[in-house]
N, C-alpha and C positions, 0 to 999 in steps of 0.2 A: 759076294758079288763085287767084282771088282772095274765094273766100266757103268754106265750112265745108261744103257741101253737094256743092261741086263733088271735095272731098276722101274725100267717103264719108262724112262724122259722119252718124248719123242726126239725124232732124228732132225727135225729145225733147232731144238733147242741145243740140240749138244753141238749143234755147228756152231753156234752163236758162243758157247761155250769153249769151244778149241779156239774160236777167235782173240777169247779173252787168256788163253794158252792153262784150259783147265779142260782137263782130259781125263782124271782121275779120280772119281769121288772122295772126300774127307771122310771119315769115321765117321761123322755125326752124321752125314748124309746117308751112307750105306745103310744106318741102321732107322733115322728117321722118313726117309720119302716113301718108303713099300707101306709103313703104317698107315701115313697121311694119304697115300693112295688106296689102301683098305679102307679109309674111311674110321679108324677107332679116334677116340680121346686119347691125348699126349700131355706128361711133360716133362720138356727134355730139357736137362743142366746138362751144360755142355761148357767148357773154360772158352775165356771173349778169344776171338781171332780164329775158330777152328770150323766157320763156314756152316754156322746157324741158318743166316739167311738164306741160302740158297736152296739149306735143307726144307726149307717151307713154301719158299717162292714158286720152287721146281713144281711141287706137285700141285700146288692149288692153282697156277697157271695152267695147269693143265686139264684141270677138273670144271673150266670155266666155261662155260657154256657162250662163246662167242655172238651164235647168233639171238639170245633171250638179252632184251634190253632193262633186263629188273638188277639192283644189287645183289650179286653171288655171296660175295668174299670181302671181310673186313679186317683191317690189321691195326691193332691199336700197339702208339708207342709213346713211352713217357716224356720222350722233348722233342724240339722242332727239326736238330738235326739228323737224331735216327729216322723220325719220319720221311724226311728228305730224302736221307740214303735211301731207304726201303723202295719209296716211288724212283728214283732214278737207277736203282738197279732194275727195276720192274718191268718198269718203262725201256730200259736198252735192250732185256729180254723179250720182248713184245715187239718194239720194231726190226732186232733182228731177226726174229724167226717169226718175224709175217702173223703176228696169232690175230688180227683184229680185234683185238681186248681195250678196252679204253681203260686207264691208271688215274684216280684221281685222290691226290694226296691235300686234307681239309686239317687245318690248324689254326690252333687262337692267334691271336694276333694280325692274322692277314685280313684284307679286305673280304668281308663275309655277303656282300652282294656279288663282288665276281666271282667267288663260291657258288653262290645260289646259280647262275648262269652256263658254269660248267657244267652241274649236276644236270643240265637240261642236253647234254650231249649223251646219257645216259650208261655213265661208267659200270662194269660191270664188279670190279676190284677196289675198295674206297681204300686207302691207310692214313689215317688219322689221330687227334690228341682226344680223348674222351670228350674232353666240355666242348669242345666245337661240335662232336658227330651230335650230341645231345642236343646242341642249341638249334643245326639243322632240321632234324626229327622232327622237333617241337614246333618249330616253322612249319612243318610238315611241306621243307623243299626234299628230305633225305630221306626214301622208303625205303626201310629193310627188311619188309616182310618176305622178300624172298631169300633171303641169306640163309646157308646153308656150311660158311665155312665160317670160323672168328680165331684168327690169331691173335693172343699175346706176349708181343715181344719183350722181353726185359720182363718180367712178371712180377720178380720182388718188388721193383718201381712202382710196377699199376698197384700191386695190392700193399702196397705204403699207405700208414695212415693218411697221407697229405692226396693221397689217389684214390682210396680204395671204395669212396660213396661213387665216383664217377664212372670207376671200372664197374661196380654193380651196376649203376642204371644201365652203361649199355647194355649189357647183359641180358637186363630185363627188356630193351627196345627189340633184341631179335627172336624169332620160330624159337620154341623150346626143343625141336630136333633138329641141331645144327652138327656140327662136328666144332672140337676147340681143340685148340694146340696151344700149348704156353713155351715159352722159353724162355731160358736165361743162364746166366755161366752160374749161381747160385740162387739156390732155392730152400730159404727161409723156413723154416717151421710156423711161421707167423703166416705167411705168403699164401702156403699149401692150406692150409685152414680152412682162410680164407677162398677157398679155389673148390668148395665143400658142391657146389652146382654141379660140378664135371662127374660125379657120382661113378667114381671107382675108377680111375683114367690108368693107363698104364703107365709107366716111369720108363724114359729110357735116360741113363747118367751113361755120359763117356767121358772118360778120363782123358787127365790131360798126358798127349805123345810124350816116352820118356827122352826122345829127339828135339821135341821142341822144350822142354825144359831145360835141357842140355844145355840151349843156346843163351837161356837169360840166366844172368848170374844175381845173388841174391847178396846185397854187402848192407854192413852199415856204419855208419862214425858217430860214436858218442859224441856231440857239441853238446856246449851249454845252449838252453834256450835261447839267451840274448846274444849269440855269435851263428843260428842258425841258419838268415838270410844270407849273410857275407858269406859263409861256408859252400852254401847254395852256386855265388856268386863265384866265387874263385874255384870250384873245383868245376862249373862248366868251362870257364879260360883253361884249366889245367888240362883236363880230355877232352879240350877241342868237341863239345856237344853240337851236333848239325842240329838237332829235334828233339826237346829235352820238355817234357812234363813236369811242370813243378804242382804237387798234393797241396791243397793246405786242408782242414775241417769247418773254418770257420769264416765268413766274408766278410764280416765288418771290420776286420784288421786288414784285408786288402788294401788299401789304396798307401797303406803304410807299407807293407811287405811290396810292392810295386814298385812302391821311389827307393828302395831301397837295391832291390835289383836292378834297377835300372840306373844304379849309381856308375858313374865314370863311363856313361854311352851303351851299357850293355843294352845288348839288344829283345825287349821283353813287349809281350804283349799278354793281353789276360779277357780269359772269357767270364768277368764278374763286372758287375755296376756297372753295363752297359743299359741305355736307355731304351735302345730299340737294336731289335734283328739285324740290320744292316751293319752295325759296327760289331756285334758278335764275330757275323758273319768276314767281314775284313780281317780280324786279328783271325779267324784259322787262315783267311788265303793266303795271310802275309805268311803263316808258318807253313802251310804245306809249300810255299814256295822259298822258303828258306831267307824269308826278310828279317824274319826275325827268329830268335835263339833257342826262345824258353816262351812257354805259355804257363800262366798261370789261373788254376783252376781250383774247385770242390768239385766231391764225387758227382752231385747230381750237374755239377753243369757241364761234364766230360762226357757223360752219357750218351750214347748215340754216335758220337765220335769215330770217324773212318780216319783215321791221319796216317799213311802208308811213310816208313823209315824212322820211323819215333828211336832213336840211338837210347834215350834214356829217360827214366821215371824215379823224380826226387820228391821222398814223403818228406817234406819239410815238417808237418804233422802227422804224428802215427798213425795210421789207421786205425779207427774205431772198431773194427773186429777183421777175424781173419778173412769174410766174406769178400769188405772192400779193397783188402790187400789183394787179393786175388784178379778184381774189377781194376786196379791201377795195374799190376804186372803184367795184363794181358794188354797191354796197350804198346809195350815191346817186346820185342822178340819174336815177328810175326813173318809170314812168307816166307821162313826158311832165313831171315834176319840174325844177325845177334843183336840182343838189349841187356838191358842194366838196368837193377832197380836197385837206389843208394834211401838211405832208411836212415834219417838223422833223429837222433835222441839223444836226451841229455842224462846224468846219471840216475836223476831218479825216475825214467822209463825206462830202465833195465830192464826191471819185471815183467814192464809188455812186450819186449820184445821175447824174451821167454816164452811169451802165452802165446805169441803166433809161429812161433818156433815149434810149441805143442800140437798146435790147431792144425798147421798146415804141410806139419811133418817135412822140415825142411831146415837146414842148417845156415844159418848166417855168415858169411864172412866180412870180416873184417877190413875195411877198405887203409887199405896201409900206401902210405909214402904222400912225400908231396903237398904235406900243412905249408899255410903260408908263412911266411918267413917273421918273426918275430920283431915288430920295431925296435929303432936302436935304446939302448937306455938313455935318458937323462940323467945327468949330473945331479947328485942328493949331497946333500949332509953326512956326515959319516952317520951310521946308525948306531944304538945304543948295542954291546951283544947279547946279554941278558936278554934282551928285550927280543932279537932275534932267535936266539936258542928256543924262549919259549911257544913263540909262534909256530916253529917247526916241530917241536914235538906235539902242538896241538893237531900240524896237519899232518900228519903221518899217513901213510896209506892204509884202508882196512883191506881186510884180507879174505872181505864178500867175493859174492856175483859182482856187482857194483865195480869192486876194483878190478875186476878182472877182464871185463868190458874196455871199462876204463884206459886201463893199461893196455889191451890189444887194440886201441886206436891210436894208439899214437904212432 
């Protein structure tokens, strides 16, 4: 099938769609909206950027019963920004093609009585954070006795240990004959298990285009740990980064690797150890509008993430398995884009880099030229030579993996 018409979308949607200059179905679509329009269980891995959401959006806005004033259709998302995304693509699909669908997107943190007030306009589509739609319910301001559809987006997230009691209770709050559909660009063995309710679901996996691979290059530079950041730092000045990702694994060295970027004026801002939603929210605008350089982020606080021309993705820390590598790479090289994803390690992560070289079946290069320039020496004492001689045969090169890494970054 290769147009949008031949899939079932009605003819409002795909105007609204050629407006947004998509004309074409993605892969994940072609093969995901005819099922969600049969009505079976799904769950589709699909790599980030290859137009998930629309694949789910399309059909269940269409399955929506406009004129029934009960909850149809629910979309649970693991943070406040995919959620966001979700209802504002939703919502643009809806008022452009006239569907009289009401869109209401319910999340922690926001004011939870003008929650309770909208629900009284009688949405037919919620997309929401788990503990908020629960805390609703329980209020008994959120009915979903009539739900009939349940998406989960990012699915590995919701059924993460730190998700996975809240993604069951919803579960348990809707009709036991619903339809579900999960997604996510990876799916866990842990995940699926856990996803044991959908009782024999079908899989659909689409690979990722050998075109859009094409476009992201996959490099990386041996640093020492303690030279990481500055590395970070002077190789965004070197290529000129417009929109540059910086990974790290762990948040409570944040505020350190921060000042440190942000040494000599660079321009940095970070989605960590903010207090409240609003200043999150400022450090993306200041990036998607180019105030600032580099963002500095963890996998869970990236998630949901729409940043359109992201040039480059620097793992300052390696990715804990090849899943999240996957989850940061897809973050450029998107629309037909080139990106870059630079992969610093120090000699003795040679080895992991190795294992995601195994896992993801993809060859590393070596990012070559253009180290920073060496300070000048200071003037010493003469040195003993003996005393030299021996030092160098102590550090001599071995003739591992290790060195060989090693030596291909320089």
């Amino acid at each position: 099938m290769s147009n949008f018409i031949d899939l079932g979308i009605s003819e409002a949607l795909i105007e609204v769609l050629k407006k947004q200059q998509i004309e074409t179905p993605m892969k994940v679509q072609a093969a995901v909206i005819p099922k969600i329009m049969g009505g079976g269980n799904l769950v589709v891995q699909a790599p980030t950027g290859t137009g998930k959401t629309l694949a789910y959006l399309l059909p269940v806005l269409q399955k929506i019963d406009k004129d029934s004033r009960d909850v149809q259709a629910v979309i649970l998302a693991p943070t406040y920004e995919l959620v966001m995304q979700i209802v504002n693509v939703a919502r643009d699909l809806v008022q452009g093609a006239n569907l009289g669908i009401k869109v209401q997107g319910l999340i922690g943190g926001a004011n939870i009585t003008r929650q309770m007030d909208k629900l009284k306009d009688k949405p037919q589509l919620i997309v929401g954070s788990a503990g908020r739609i629960i805390e609703l319910a329980q209020k008994n301001k959120l009915k979903l006795h009539k739900v009939n559809m349940l998406v989960l987006d990012e699915f590995d997230r919701l059924f993460a240990d730190q998700n996975m009691e809240n993604t069951a209770a919803v579960v348990r709050l809707l009709p036991e004959e619903r339809q579900v559909v999960m997604v996510s660009a990876t799916a866990p063995k842990k995940a699926l298990e856990r996803a044991d309710f959908l009782q024999h679901p079908e899989v659909i996996k689409v690979e990722a285009d050998p075109a859009v691979l094409a476009l992201r290059e996959d490099l990386y530079r041996m640093t020492p740990f303690r030279s990481k950041v500055e590395t970070v730092r002077h190789l965004a000045r070197r290529l000129a980064v417009k929109r540059g990702l910086v990974f790290i694994n762990k948040v409570f060295d944040a505020e350190r690797i921060l000042a440190q970027l942000r040494y000599e004026g660079f321009m940095v801002g970070t989605l960590l150890g903010h207090s409240n939603k609003q200043a999150r929210q400022k450090a993306i605008a200041d990036f998607k509008a180019g105030r600032i350089k580099l963002l500095l982020s963890t996998d869970l606080a990236a998630r949901g993430l729409d940043i359109p021309e992201v040039d480059y993705v620097f793992n300052l820390d390696l990715p804990e398995s090849s899943e999240v590598y996957l989850h940061r790479a897809g973050r450029t090289a998107r629309a037909g884009a080139k990106g870059t994803v630079i992969t610093l390690a120090d000699n003795k992560e040679a080895y992991k880099l190795e294992q995601l070289e195994k896992k993801l079946g993809i060859a590393f290069k070596p990012l070559k030229g253009g180290d920073k320039p060496a300070p000048a020496k200071k003037k010493t004492k003469p040195v003993n030579r003996e005393t030299t001689k021996k030092a160098v045969n102590k550090n001599k090169k071995h003739t591992n993996r290790q060195g060989k890494r090693r030596g291909a970054a320089k």
